[in-house]
C-alpha positions as CSV (number, residue, x, y, z in Angstrom):
1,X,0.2,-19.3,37.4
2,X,2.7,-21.8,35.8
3,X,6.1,-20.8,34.3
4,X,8.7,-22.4,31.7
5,X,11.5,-21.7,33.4
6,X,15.3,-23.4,34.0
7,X,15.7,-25.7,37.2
8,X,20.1,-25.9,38.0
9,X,21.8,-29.2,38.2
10,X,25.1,-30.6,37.9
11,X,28.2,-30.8,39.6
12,X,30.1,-27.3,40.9
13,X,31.3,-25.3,37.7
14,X,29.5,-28.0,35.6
15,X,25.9,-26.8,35.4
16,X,23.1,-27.8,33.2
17,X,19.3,-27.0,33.5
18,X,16.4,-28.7,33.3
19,X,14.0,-26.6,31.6
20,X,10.5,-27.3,33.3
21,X,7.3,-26.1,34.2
22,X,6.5,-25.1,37.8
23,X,3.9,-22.6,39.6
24,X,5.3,-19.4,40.2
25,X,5.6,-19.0,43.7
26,X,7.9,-22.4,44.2
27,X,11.6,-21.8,44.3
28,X,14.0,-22.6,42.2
29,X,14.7,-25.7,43.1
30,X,11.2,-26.7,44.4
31,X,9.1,-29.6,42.8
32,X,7.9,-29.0,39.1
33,X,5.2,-30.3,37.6
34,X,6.8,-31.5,34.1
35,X,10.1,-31.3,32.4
36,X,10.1,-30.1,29.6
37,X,13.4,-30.4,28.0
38,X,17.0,-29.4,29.2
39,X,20.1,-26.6,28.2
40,X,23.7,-27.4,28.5
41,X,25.2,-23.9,28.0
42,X,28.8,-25.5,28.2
43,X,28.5,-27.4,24.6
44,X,25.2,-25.5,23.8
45,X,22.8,-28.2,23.5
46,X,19.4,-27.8,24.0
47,X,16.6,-30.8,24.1
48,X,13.0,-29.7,24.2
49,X,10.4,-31.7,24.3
50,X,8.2,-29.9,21.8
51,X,4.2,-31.4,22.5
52,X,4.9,-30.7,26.3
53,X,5.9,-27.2,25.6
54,X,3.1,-26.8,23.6
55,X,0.8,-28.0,25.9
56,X,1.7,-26.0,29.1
57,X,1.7,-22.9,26.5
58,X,-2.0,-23.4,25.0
59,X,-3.0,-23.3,28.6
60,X,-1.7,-20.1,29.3
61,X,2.1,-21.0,30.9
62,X,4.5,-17.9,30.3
63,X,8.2,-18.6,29.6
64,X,10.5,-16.8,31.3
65,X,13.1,-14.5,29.6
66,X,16.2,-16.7,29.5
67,X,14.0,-19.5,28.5
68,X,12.5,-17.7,25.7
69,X,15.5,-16.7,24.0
70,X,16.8,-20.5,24.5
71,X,13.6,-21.4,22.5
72,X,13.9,-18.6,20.1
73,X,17.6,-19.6,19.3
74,X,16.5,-23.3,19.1
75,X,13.8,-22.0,15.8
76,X,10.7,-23.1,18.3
77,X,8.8,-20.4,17.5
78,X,9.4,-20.4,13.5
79,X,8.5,-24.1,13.2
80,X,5.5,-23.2,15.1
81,X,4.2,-20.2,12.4
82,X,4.4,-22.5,9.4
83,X,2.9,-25.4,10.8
């Protein structure tokens, strides 16, 4: 099973994450199998590469919590009713 989920790097007290999409039983910082976009919770950016996403969720890839509400706060899931 594959999962959206956030990947840490960074310096020490500086972290952002990659958000990508990797098979369940690797660890957190195993090897993924796409990124996907990426969340700087310091100056709350967030870049997400929106096809990608797409595509890994049409074929059955479940986001984890923290990156569903980071999707959900970006207005992915709106744009993606009305289109």
């Amino acid at each position: 099973m594959i999962k959206l989920r956030l990947k840490r790097c960074g310096k020490k007290q500086r972290a952002i994450y990659r958000i990508v999409a990797i098979d369940v039983r690797s660890r957190r910082e195993g090897r993924d199998l796409r990124r996907v976009g990426f969340y700087d919770p310091i100056n709350n950016q967030t870049y997400s590469n929106v096809p990608a996403i797409l595509y890994f969720l049409e074929k059955g890839a479940q986001p984890t919590g923290t990156v569903h509400d980071i999707l959900r706060n970006a207005e992915f899931f709106q744009e993606r009713i009305y289109n």
